[in-house]
C-alpha positions as CSV (number, residue, x, y, z in Angstrom):
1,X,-30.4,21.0,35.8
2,X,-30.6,24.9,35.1
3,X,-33.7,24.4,37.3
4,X,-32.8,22.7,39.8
5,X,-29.7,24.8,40.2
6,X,-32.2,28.4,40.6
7,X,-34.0,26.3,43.3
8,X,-31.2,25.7,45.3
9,X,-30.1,29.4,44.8
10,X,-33.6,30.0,46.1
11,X,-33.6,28.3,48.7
12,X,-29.8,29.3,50.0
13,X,-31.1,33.3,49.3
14,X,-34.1,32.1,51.8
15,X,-32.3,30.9,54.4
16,X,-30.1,33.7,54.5
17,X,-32.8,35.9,55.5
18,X,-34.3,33.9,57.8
19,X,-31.5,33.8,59.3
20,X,-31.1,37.7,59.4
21,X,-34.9,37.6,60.6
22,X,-34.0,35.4,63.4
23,X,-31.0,37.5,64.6
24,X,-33.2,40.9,64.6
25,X,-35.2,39.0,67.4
26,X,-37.9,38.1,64.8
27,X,-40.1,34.9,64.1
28,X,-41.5,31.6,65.8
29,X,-38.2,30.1,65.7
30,X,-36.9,32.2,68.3
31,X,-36.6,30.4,72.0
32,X,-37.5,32.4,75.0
33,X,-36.6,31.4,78.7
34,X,-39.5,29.9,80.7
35,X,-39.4,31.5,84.4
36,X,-41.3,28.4,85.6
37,X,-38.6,26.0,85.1
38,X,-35.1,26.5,87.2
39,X,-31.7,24.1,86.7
40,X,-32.8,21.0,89.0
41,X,-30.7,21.6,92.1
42,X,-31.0,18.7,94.7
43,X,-31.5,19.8,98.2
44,X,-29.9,18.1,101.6
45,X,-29.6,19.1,105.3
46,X,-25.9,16.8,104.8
47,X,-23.7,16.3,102.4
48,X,-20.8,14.3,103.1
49,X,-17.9,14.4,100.1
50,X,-16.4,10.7,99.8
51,X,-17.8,7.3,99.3
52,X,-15.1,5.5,100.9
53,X,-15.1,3.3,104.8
54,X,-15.1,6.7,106.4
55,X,-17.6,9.0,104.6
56,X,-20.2,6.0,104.4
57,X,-19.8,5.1,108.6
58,X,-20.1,9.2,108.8
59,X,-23.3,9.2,107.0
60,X,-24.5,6.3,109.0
61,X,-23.5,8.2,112.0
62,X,-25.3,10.9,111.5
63,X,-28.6,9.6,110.2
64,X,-28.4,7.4,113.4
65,X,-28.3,10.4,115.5
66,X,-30.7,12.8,113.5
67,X,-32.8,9.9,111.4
68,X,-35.2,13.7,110.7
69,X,-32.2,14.7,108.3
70,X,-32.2,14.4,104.3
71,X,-28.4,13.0,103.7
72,X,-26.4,12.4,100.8
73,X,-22.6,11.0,99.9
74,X,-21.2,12.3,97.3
75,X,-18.4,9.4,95.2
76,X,-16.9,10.7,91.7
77,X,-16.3,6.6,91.4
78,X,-19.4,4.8,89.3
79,X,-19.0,2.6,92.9
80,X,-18.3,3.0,96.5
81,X,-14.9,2.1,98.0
82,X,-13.2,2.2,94.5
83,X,-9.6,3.4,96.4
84,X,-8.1,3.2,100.1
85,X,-11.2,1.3,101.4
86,X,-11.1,-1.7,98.9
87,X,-7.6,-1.6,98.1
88,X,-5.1,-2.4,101.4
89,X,-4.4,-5.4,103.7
90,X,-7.6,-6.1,105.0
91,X,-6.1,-5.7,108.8
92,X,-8.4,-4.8,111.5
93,X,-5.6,-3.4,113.6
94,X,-5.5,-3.3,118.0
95,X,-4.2,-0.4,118.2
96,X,-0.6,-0.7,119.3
97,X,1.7,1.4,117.5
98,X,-0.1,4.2,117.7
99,X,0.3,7.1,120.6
100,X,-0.6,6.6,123.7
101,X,-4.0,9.8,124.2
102,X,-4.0,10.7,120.2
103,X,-7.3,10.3,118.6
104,X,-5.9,7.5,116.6
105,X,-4.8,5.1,119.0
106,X,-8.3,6.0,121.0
107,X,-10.1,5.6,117.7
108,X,-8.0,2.4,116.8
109,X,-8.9,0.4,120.2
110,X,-12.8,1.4,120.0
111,X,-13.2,1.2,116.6
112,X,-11.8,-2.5,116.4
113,X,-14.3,-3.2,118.9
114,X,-16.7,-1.6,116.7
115,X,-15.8,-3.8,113.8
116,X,-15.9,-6.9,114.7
117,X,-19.5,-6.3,116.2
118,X,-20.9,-4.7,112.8
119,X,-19.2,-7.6,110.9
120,X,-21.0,-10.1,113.2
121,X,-24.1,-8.6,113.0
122,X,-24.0,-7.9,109.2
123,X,-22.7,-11.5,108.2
124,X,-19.5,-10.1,106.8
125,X,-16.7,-12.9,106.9
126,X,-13.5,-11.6,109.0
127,X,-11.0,-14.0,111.6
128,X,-9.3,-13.2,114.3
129,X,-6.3,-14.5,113.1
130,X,-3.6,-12.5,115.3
131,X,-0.4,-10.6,114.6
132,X,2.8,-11.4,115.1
133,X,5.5,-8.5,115.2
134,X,8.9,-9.5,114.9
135,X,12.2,-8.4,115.9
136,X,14.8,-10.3,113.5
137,X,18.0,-8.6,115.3
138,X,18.7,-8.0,119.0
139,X,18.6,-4.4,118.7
140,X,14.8,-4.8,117.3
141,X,13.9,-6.4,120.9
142,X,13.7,-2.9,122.4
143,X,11.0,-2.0,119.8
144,X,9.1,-5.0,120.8
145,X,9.1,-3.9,124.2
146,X,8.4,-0.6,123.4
147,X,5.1,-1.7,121.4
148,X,4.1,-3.5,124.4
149,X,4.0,-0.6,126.7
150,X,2.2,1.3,124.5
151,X,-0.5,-1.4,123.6
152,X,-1.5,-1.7,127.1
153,X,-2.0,2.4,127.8
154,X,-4.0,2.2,124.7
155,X,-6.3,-0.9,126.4
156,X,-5.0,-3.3,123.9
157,X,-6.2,-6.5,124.7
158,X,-4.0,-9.7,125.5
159,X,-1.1,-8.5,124.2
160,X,2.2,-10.3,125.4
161,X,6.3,-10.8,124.5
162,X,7.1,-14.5,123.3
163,X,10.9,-15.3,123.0
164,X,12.3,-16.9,119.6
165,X,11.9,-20.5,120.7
166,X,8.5,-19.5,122.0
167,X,7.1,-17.8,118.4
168,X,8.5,-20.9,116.3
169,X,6.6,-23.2,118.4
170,X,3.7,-21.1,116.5
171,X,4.5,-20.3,113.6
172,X,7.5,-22.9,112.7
173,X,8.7,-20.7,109.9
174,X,9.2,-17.2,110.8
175,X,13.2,-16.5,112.0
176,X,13.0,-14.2,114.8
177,X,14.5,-12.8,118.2
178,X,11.5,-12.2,120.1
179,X,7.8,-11.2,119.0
180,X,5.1,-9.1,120.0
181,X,2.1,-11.7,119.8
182,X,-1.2,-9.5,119.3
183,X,-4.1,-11.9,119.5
184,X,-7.1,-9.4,118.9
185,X,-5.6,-8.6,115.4
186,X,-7.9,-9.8,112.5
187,X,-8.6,-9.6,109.0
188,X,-12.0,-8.5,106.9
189,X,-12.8,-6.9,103.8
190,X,-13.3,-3.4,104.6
191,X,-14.7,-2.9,100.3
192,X,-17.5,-5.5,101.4
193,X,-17.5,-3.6,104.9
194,X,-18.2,-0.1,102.7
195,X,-21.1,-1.8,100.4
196,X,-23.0,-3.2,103.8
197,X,-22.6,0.3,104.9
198,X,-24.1,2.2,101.4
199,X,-26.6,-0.3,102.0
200,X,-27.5,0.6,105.7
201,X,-27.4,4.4,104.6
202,X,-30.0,3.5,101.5
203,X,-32.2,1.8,104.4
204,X,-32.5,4.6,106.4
205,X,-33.2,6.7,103.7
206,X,-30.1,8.3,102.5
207,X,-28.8,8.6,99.6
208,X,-25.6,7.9,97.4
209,X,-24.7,9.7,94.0
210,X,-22.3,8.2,91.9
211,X,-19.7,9.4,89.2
212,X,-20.3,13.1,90.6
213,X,-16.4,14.4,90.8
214,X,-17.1,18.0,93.3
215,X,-15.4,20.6,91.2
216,X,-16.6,23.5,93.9
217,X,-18.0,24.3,97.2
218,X,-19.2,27.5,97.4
219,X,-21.0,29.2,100.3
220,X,-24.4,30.6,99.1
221,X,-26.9,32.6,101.8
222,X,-26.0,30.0,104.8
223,X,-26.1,26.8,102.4
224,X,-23.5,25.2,100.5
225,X,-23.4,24.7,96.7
226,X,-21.8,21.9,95.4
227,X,-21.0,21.5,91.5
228,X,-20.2,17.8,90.5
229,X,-19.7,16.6,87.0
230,X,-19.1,13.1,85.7
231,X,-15.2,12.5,85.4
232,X,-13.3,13.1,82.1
233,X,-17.0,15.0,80.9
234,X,-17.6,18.4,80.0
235,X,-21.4,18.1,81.5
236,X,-23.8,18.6,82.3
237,X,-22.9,20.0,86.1
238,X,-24.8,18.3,88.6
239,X,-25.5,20.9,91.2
240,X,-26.4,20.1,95.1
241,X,-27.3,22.2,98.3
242,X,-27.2,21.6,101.2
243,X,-26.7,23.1,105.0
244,X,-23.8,21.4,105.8
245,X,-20.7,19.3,104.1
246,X,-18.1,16.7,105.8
247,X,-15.8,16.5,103.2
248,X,-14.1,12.5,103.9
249,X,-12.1,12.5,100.3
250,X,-9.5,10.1,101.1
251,X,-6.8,10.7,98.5
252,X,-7.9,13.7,97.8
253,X,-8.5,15.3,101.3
254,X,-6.1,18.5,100.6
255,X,-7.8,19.7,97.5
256,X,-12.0,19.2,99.1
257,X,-10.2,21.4,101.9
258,X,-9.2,23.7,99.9
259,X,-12.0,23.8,97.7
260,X,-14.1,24.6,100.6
261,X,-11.4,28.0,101.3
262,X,-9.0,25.7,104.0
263,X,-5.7,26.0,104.3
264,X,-2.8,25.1,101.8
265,X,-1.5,23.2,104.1
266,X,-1.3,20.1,105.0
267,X,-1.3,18.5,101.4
268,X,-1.8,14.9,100.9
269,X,1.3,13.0,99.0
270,X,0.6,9.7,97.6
271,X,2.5,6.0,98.3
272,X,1.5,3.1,96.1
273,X,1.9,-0.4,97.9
274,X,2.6,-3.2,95.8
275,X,2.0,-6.4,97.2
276,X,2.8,-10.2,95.9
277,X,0.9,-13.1,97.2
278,X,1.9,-16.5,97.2
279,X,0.5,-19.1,95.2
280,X,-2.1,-21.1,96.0
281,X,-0.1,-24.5,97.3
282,X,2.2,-22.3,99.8
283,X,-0.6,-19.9,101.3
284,X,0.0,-22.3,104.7
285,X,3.6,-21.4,105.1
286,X,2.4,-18.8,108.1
287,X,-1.1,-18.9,109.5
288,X,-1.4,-15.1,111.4
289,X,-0.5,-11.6,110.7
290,X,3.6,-11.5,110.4
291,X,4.9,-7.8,110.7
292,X,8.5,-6.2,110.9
293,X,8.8,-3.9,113.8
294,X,8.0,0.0,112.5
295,X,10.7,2.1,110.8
296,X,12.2,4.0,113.4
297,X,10.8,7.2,111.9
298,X,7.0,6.0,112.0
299,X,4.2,6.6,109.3
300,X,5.3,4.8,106.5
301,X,5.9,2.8,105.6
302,X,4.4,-0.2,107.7
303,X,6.9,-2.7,106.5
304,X,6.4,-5.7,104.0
305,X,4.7,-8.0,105.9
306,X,2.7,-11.8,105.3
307,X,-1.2,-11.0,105.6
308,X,-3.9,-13.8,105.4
309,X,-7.3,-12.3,103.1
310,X,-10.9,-12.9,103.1
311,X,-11.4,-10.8,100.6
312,X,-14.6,-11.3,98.1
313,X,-13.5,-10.0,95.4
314,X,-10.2,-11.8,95.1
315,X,-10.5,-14.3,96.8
316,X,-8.6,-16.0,100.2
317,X,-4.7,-15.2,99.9
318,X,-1.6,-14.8,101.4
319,X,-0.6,-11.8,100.4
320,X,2.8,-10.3,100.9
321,X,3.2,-6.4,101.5
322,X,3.3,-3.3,100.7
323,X,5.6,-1.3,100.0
324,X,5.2,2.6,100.2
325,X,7.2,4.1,97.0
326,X,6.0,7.2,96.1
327,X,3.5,8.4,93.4
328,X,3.7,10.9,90.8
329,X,0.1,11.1,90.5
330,X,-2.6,11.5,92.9
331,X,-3.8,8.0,92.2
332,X,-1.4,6.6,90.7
333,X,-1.2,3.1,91.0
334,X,1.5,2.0,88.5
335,X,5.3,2.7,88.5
336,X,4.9,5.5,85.2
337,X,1.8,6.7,86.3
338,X,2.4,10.8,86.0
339,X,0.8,14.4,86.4
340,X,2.5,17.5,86.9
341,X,0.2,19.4,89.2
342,X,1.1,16.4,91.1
343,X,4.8,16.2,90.9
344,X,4.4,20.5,91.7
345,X,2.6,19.4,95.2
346,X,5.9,16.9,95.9
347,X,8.0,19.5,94.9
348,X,6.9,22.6,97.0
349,X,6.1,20.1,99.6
350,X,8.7,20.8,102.4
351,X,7.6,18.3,105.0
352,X,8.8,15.7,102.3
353,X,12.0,16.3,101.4
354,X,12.8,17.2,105.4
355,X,11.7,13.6,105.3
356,X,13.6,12.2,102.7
357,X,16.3,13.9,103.8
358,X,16.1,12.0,107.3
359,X,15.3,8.7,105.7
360,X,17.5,8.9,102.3
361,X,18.6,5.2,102.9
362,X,14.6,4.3,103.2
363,X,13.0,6.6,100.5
364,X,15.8,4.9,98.0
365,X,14.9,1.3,99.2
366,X,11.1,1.5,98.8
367,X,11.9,2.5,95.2
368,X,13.7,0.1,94.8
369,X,11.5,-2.8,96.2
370,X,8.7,-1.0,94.3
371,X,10.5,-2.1,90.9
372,X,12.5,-4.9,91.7
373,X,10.8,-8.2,92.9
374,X,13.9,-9.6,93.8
375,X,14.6,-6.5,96.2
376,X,10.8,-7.1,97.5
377,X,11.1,-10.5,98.3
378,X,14.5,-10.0,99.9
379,X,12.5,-8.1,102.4
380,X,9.7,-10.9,103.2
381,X,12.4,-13.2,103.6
382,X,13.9,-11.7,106.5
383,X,10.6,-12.8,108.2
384,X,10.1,-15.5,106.5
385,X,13.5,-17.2,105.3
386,X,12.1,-20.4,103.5
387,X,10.0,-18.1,100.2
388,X,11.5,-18.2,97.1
389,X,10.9,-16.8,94.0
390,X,8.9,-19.4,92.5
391,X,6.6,-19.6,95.6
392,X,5.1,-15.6,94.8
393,X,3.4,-13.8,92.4
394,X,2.4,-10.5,91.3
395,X,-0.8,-9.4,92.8
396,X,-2.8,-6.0,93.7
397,X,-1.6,-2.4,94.4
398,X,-3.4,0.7,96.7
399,X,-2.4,3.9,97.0
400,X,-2.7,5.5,100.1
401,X,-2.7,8.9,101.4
402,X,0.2,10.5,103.5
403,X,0.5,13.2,105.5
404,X,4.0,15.3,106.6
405,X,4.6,17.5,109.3
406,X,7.0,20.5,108.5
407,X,9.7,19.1,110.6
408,X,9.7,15.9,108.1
409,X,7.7,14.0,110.3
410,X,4.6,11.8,108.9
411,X,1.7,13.1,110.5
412,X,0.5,10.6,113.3
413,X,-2.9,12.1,114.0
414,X,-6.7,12.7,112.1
415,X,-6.8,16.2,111.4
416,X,-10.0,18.1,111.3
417,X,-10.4,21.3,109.8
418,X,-13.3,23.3,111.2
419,X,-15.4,26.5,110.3
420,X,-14.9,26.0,106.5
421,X,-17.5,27.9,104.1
422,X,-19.1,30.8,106.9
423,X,-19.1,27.4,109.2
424,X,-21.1,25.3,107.1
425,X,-18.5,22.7,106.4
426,X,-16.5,20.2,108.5
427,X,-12.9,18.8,106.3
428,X,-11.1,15.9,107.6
429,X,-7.7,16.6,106.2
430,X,-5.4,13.4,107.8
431,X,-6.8,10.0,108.1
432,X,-3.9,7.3,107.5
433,X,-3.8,3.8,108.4
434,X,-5.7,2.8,110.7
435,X,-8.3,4.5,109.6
436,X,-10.3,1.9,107.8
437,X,-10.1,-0.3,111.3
438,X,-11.1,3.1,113.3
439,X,-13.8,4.0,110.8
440,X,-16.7,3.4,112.8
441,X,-15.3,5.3,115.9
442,X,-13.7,8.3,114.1
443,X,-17.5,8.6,112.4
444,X,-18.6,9.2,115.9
445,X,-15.6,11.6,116.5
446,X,-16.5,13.8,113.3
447,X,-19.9,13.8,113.7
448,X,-19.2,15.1,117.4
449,X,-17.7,18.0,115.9
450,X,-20.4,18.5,113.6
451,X,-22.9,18.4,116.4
452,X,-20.9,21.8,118.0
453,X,-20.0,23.3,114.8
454,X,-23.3,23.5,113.1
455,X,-25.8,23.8,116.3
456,X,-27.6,20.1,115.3
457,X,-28.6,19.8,118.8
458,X,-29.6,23.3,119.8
459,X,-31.4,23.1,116.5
């Protein structure tokens, strides 16, 4: 034992001065810097930020244009369209409510058009089912009208007014005064519309890296530096360059623009939408697209409304939907969901409360109808009085992004930010509802701008 002890002491008195070797810059153990071996840095011409509907069609867009150019999306999701692109009503919209020479009614109309030709040529399942928007009251009619006019100065097709009598010969049980009927509306998966499109880019060569959260964009001698990790990980940093960046971050839009040195301003609040569906044995009760007419102030929310699915992932339904009750976290898509840099942004955020202060009466109801299934279905049933409560049940929520003007007003346009990062970068700061629809066409619009920004074509 004695011995064993003294060989131990040994040993402890040796490592000592090793150690004390080591730190005097002494001995083999001692690791020196190769020069010949830098951090791997992956190099791009493009970069676009965001592997939802929009920054995937972007991509596309712009190895369509320049097929020469090394391009790369960015998603911090393990998979693409894990937020607003997979998780909404599926509606390719016509382009009616929006106004009449804003990019997103021009963008609406043409990228419809757009859809339904890369569906059919893709083999992704969608219908033309139609859309019926309802007036319920006589005072709604107006509205109707009003919808009308503006459809046909945005070259919506064969849009027309049908009278009470005339909509219940259609659709025997939805309760209204009058109708706009909207035949070119249709539904389609835009998560399966997103995959086709990762696909596509992978084709051409592009390429997509996953579970890479952008944590900075930094201007480096002309090029951009982006520095990713893996969410919820300390590292390693995954580090990219490249010559320009669209930044497309959906939800997170406000933060990639500022990231990049943009404004403050606007910031991006966010709405969950719950949505019902009924069961399986009612999912005939309406065949189309039934809508309330907009809330006078426009934006949000939509309005509950009855929406047919073809949806792969879950499935054909009739789902029922959503609301628009605000978030206290950036994604948060249940009721107690919380983060206080979040709940901050709402706070200093004086667009909002101009809003809510404006629309008290609607900002208390979607809160309500957000926790209360009675209060939700009281609101389907003034489309569709025959529901019930044992004819629903509980199905998916999305969160989606929302934009307010200082005045209080939602925001009704795409914003682009320009000359970010010594010009290198391009940040798309607004792009509500209907932007999965316009996705394809507001691709073309971006990459537009990126052609004049960053010289591709003088280049």
């Amino acid at each position: 034992m004695q011995r064993l002890a003294g060989g131990g002491l040994a040993l402890g008195c040796a490592f000592l001065a090793s150690n004390e070797y080591l730190k005097h810059g002494h001995g083999a153990m001692c690791a020196v810097p190769d020069a010949n071996i830098a951090p791997r840095t992956l190099q791009y011409d493009v970069v676009v930020v965001g592997g939802g509907i929009i920054g995937l069609a972007t991509a596309n867009e712009v190895l369509r244009r320049y097929p020469g150019k090394k391009v790369a999306v960015v998603e911090k999701e393990g998979f693409v369209a894990a937020h607003q692109s997979n998780h909404n009503s599926g509606v390719i919209h016509a382009g009616m409510y929006y106004e009449p020479g804003s990019k997103m009614a021009e963008c609406c109309v043409k990228g419809a058009d757009m859809m339904y030709a890369y569906a059919e040529k893709n083999h992704i399942p969608y219908k033309r089912v139609g859309k019926l928007i309802v007036a319920t009251t006589k005072e709604e009619d107006a509205i109707v009208q009003t919808l009308y006019d503006r459809g046909v100065a945005n070259g919506v097709k064969g849009l027309s007014v049908l009278t009470g009598p005339q909509v219940r010969a259609i659709e025997p049980n939805v309760v209204c005064t009058s109708a706009l009927d909207s035949p070119n509306t249709g539904i389609i998966d835009f998560g399966a519309v997103t995959r086709s499109l990762k696909a596509d880019l992978e084709k051409q060569g592009g390429s997509v890296i996953l579970n890479c959260e952008v944590t900075g964009l930094t201007e480096e001698s002309g090029k951009v530096r982006i520095t990713g990790f893996e969410q919820r990980q300390a590292g390693p940093a995954k580090q990219i360059k490249a010559d320009n960046v669209i930044t497309c971050g959906g939800l997170w839009m406000d933060k990639l623009g500022q990231m990049a040195g943009g404004a403050p301003d606007p910031k991006v609040l966010t709405f969950r939408g719950s949505y019902y569906q009924l069961k399986p044995e009612y999912m005939n009760i309406v065949k189309r697209n039934i809508y309330p007419v907009p809330t006078p102030g426009g934006g949000i929310p939509v309005g509950v409304h009855f929406t047919p699915t073809v949806n792969e992932e879950r499935g054909p339904q009739m789902i029922i939907g959503p609301g628009a009750c605000l978030c206290l976290k950036k994604e948060g898509y249940k009721f107690f969901d919380f983060s206080f840099s979040h709940v901050f942004d709402i706070v200093t955020n004086k667009g909002f409360w101009n809003f809510v202060l404006f629309n008290m009466g609607q900002a208390t109801n979607e809160v309500i109808n957000d926790a209360s299934r009675i209060a939700f279905l009281a609101q389907a049933r003034k489309l569709v009085p025959c529901i019930n409560n044992d004819m629903i049940e509980p199905s998916f929520a999305g969160v989606m992004a929302q934009v307010f003007q200082q005045s209080g007003a939602p925001e009704k346009d795409y914003i682009f930010e320009r000359g970010l990062l010594s010009g290198t970068t391009l940040a798309l700061r607004n792009a509500p509802s209907p932007a999965a629809t316009s996705s394809l066409a507001l691709a073309e619009k971006l990459v537009d701008v990126a052609e004049e920004d960053f010289k591709w074509k003088s280049a």
